[in-house]
C-alpha positions in Angstrom: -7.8 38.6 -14.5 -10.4 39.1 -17.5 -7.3 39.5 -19.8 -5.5 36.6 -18.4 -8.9 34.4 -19.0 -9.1 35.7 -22.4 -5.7 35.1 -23.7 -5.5 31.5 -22.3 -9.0 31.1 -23.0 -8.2 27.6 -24.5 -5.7 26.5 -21.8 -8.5 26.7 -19.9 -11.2 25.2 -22.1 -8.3 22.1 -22.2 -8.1 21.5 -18.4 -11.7 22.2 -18.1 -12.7 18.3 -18.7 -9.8 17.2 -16.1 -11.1 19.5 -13.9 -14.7 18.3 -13.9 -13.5 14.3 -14.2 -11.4 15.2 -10.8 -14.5 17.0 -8.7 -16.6 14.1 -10.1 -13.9 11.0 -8.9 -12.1 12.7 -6.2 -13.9 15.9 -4.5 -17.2 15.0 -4.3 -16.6 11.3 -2.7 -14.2 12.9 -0.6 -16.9 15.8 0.6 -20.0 13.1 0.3 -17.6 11.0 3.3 -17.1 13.8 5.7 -20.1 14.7 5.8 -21.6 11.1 5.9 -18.8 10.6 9.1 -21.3 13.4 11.3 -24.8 12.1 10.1 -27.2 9.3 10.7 -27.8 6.8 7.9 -30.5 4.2 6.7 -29.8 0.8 5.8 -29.4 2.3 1.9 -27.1 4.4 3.2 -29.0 7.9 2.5 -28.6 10.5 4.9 -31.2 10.9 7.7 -30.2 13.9 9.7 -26.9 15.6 11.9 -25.6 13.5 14.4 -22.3 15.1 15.5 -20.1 12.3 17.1 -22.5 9.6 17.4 -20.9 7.3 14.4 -17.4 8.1 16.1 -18.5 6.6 19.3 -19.9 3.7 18.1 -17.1 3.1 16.3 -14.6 3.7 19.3 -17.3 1.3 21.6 -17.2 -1.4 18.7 -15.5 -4.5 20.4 -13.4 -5.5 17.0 -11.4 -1.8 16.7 -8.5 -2.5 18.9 -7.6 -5.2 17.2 -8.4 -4.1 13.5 -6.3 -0.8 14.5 -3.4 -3.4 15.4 -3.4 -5.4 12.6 -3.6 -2.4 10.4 -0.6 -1.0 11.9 1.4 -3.8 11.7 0.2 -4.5 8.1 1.1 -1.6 6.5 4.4 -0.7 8.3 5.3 -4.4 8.5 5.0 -5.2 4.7 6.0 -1.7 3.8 9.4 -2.7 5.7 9.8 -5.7 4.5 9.7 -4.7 0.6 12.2 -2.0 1.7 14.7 -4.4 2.9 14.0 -6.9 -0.1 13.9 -4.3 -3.0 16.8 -2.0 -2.2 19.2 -5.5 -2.7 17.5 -6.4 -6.0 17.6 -2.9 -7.0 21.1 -2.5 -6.0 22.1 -6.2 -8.0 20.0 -5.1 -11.4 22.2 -1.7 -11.6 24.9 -4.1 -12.2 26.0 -5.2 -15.6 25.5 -9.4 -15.8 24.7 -11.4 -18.7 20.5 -11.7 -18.4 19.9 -8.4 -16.9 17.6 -7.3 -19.1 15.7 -10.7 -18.6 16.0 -9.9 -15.4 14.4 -6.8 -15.2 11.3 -8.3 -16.8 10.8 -11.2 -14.7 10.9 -8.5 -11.7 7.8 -7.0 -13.5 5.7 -9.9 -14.0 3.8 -10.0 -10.4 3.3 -5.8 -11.1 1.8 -6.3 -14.8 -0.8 -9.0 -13.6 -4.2 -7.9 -12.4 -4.0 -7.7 -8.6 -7.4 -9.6 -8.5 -6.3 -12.7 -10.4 -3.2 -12.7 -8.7 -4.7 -13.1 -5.1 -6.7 -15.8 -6.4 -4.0 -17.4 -7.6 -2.3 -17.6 -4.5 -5.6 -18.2 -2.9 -5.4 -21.4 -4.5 -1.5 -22.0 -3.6 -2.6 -21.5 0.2 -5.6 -23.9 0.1 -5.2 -26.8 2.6 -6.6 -29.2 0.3 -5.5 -28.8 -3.3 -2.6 -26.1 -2.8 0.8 -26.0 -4.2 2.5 -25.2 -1.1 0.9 -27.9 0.5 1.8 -30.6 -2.3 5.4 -29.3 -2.1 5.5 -29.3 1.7 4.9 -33.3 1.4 6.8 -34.3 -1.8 9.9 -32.6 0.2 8.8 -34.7 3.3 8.8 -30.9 5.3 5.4 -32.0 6.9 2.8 -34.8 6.2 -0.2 -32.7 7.5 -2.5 -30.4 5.7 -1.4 -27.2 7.0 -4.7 -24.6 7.4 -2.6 -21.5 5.8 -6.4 -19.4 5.6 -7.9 -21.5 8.5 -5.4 -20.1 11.1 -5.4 -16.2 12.0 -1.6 -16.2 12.4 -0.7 -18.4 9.7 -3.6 -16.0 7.6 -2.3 -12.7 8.2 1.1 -13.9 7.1 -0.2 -15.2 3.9 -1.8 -11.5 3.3 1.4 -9.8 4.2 3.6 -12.2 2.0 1.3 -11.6 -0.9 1.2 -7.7 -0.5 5.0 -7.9 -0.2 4.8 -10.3 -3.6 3.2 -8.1 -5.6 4.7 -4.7 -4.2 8.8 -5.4 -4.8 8.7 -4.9 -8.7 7.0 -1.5 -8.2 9.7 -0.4 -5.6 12.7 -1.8 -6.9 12.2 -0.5 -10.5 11.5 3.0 -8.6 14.7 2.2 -7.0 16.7 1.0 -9.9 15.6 4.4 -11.0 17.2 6.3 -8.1 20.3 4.4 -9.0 20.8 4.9 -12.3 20.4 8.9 -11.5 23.5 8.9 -9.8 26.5 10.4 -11.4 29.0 7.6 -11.9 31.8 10.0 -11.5 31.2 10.5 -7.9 32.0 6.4 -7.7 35.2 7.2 -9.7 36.2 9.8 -7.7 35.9 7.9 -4.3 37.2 4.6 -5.7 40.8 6.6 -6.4 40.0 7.8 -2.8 40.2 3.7 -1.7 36.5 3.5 -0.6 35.1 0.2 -0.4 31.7 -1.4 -1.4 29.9 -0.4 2.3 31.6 3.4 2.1 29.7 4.0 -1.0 26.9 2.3 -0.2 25.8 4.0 3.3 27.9 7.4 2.7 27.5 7.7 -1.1 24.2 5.6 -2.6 22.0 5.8 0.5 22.4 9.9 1.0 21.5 10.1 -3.0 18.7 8.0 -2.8 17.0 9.8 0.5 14.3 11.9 -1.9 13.6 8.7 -3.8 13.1 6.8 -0.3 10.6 9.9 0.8 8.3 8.9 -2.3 8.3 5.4 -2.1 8.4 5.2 1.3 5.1 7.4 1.5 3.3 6.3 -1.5 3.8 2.8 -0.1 2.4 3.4 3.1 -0.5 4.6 1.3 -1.1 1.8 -1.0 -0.9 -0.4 2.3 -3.7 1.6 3.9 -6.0 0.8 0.5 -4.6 -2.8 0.0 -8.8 -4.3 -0.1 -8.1 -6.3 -2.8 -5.2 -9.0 -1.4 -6.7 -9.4 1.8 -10.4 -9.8 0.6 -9.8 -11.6 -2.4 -7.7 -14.1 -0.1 -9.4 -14.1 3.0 -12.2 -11.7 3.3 -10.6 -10.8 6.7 -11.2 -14.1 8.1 -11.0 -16.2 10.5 -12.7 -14.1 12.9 -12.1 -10.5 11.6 -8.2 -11.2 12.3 -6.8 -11.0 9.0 -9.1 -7.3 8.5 -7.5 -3.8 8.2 -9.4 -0.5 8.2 -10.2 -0.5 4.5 -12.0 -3.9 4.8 -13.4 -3.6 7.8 -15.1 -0.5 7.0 -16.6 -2.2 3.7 -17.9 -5.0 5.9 -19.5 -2.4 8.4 -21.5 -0.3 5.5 -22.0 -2.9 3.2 -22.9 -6.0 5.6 -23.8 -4.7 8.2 -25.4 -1.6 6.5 -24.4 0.5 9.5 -22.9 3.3 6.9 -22.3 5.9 9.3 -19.6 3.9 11.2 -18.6 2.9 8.0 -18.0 6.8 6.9 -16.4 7.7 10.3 -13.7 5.1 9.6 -13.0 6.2 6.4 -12.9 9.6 7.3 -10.6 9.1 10.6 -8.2 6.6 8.0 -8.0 9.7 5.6 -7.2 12.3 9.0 -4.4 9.3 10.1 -3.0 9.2 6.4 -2.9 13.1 6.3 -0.8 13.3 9.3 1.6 10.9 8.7 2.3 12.5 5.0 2.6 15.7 6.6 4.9 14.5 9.4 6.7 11.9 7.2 7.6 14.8 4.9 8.6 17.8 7.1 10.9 15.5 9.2 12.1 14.4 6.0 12.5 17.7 4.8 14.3 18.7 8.0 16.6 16.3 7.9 17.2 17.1 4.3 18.3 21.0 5.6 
């Protein structure tokens, strides 16, 4: 071991840095939440003592979990799904040659390369009953001549938060996708076109069966990013009207940092990072099974 430290003495000295950044950024917030989850807070938020379970039953008795556990459920699977569905077809279009493909491909990136922030606010402004776009389009096409209350409604709100997260989300997955494609051997294509396969024979026996590892990335990294989507939602509507546009992440900032009740604010951290941890390890053993 001494000689080992000794001849990669600066290997070591080299990671050293990323090392200390990653404790710093990652391990210690990490550690600081656990332990925050089983102990009783002030309203600063410092530590006043074990309290074993206490945060986790107040959190279970809080009358507004049910329904933020339901609408972060169907947020993250539901817009996770739906930029799925809407990226593999783009993806599967830009693999073919066309004149403009190129200016096609960096259109796509557009909603990715803006800041997420300014984009929300943008289509804040789009949803606004008053002075919104989709509004003044709605009448000039004579679809409705009422101010529609896109924020004001809790149905109508949580669909303007998906749509956005889908918005910004496609160019990410169908580039990752695009990818996947263009990692195929072509001569697998050749091979079954002399065969007589069809477009839907290479697509659901051939493309989709190359593409499953790419899938198990995307689709798990996405599900992620859903879970830590605070800034569409509270840029947009702060999880109004009514809490019914929150999800975990911003409901938990609202409990520590409005409420000042930190504790139930840790717990629900802590129990979204046990929930995420299962469903990576699960996604990707099934996966993996499959795969065998």
């Amino acid at each position: 071991m001494a000689t080992d430290l000794h001849e990669n003495r600066t290997a070591y000295l080299l990671l050293l840095p990323s090392v200390l950044v990653f404790a710093l950024l990652v391990v210690f917030p990490l550690v600081s939440t656990i332990w925050g989850a089983f102990n009783g807070t002030d309203a600063v938020g410092r530590f006043t003592g074990f309290a074993g379970l206490a945060n986790f039953q107040e959190l279970i008795s809080d009358q507004y979990m049910p329904g933020i556990v339901r609408q972060t459920l169907v947020f993250v699977f539901g817009t996770v799904a739906l930029t799925v569905l809407l990226s593999v077809p783009l993806a599967l279009i830009l693999n073919q040659k066309f004149p403009g493909v190129v200016l096609a491909k960096a259109l796509i990136l557009l909603p990715w390369a803006a800041p997420l922030a300014i984009m929300a606010m943008t289509w804040r402004w789009i949803f606004h009953d008053q002075l919104g776009a989709l509004n003044y389009l709605l009448h000039l096409f004579n679809v409705t001549d009422v101010n529609i209350l896109w924020l004001g409604n809790a149905k109508l709100a949580f669909g303007a938060v998906m749509f956005v997260e889908v918005w910004s989300s496609i160019p990410f997955m169908t580039i990752t996708f695009l990818a996947g494609l263009q990692s195929i051997p072509p001569h697998i294509y050749d091979a079954a076109k002399m065969d007589g396969a069809n477009a839907w024979f290479e697509l659901w026996d051939m493309t989709i069966p190359q593409m499953k590892r790419v899938f198990t990335i995307v689709g798990l990294l996405s599900v992620i990013w859903a879970f830590r989507s605070f800034t569409v939602i509270w840029t947009i509507t702060q999880g109004n009207p009514f809490y019914r546009t929150d999800i975990s992440v911003t409901y938990l900032y609202k409990l520590a940092f409005k409420n000042l009740t930190f504790g139930e604010g840790f717990a629900l951290a802590f129990a979204t990072f046990v929930l995420l941890a299962i469903f990576s390890v699960i996604y990707t053993r099934v996966l993996r099974s499959e795969e065998g």
